[in-house]
GUDO-738864 format. One record per residue: x, y, z of N, C-alpha, C in turn. Coordinates in steps of 0.02 Angstrom, whole numbers, padded with zeros to 5 digits, always signed. Layout:
<rs>
XYZXYZXYZ
...
</rs>
This chain:
<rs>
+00043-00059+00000+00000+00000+00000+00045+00061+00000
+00047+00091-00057+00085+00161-00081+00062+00215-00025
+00115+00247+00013+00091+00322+00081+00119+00376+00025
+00041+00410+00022+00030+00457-00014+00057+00538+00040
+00057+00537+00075+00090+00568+00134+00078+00566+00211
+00103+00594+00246+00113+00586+00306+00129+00657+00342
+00078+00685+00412+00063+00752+00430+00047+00740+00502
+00079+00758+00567+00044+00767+00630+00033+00676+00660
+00075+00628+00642+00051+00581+00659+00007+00534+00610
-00025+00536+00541-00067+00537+00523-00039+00523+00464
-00067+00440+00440-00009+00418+00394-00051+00418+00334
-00066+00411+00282-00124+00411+00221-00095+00384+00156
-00140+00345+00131-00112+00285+00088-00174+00281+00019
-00140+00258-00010-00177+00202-00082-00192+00164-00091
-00217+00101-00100-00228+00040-00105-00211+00044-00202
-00161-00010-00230-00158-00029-00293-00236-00078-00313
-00253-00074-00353-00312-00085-00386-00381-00102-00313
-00375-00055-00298-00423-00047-00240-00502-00023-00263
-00526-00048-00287-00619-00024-00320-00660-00050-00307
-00636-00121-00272-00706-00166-00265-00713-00160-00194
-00678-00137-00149-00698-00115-00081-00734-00086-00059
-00738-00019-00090-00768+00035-00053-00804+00061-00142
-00768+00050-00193-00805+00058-00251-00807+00127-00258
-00777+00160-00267-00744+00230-00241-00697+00267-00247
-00661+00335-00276-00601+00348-00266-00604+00371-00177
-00543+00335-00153-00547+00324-00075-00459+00327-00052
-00448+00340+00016-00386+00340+00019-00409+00325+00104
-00337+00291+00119-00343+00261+00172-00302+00284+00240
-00315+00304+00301-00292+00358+00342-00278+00287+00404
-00215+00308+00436-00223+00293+00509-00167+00340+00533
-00187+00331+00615-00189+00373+00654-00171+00336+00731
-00122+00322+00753-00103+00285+00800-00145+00209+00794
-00206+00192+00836-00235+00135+00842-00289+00149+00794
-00308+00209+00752-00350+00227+00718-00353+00223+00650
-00382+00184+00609-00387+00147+00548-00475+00171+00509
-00475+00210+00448-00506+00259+00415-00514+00261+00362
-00561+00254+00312-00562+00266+00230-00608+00328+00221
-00591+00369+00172-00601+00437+00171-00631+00440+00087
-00688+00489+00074-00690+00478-00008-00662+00524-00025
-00629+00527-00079-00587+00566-00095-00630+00630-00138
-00696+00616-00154-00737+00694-00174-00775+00733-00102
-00780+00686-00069-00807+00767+00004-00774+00735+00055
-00728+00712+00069-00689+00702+00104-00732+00656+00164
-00800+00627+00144-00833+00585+00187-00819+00515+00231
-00815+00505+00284-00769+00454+00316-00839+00384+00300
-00792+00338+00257-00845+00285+00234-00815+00230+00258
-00761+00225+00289-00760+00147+00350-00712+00182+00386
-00722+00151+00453-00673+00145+00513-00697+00194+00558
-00619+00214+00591-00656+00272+00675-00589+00319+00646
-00583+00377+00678-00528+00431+00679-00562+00473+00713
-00509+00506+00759-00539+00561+00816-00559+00619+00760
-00584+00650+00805-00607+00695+00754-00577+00777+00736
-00524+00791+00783-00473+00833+00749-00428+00800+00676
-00396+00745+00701-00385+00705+00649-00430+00713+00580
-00486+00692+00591-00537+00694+00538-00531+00740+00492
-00541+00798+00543-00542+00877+00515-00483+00893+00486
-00413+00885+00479-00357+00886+00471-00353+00823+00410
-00373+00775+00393-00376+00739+00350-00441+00753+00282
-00472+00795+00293-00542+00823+00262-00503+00893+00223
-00478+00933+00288-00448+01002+00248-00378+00963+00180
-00351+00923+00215-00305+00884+00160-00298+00861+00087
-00383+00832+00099-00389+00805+00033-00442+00855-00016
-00475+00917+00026-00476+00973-00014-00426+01025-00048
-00387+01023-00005-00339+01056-00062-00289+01020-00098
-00283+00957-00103-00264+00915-00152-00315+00871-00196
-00357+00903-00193-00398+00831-00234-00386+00818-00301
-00375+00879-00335-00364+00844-00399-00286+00798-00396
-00254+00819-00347-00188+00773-00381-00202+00699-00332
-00244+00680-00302-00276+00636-00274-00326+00601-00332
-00367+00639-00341-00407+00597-00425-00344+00564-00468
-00291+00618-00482-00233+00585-00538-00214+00503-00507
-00174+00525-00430-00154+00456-00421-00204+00388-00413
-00255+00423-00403-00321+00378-00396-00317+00336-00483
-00309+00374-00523-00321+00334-00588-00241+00297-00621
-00189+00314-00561-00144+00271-00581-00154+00227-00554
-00170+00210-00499-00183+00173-00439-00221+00091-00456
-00279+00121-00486-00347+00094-00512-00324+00035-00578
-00253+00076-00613-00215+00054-00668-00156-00011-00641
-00151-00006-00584-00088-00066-00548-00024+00003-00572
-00037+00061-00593+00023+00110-00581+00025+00128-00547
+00104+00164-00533+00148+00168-00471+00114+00270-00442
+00107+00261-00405+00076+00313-00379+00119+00382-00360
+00112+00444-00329+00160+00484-00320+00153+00541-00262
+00200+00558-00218+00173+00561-00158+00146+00642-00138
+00104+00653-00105+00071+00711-00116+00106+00774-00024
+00120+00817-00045+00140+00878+00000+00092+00854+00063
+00105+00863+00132+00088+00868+00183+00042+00927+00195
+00016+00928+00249-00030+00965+00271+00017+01015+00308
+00012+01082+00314+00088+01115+00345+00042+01163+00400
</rs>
């Protein structure tokens, strides 16, 4: 599983041909004991738990990256090699 970046603790990932899970462009968050799938168009938490600063900090994230989140999403989807996206600062 490709880490698309890493911010505050808060590690966030890809799954390679990941669609039949969640069926979804989705990206996958943990957070100490905290394990999270996030959609990658409203930043909606569609499995797991994450505190909810976390949350909020993983939501502002994938709004201001989404389009380069859609890109790796369609390499991803392809079994291509993905590419890692700027931190939350």
């Amino acid at each position: 599983m490709p880490l698309l970046s890493t911010f505050y603790g808060i590690l966030l990932y890809m799954y390679w041909l990941d669609t039949k899970q969640h069926n979804l462009p989705h990206i996958h968050a943990e957070y100490a004991e905290h394990e999270a799938v996030f959609a990658i168009e409203d930043g909606e938490l569609l499995d797991g738990d994450m505190p909810r600063r976390q949350t909020r900090l993983i939501q502002a994230w994938i709004e201001l990256h989404r389009e380069e989140l859609m890109a790796a999403w369609s390499l991803a989807v392809r079994g291509e090699a993905i590419f890692k996206i700027e931190p939350l600062r």
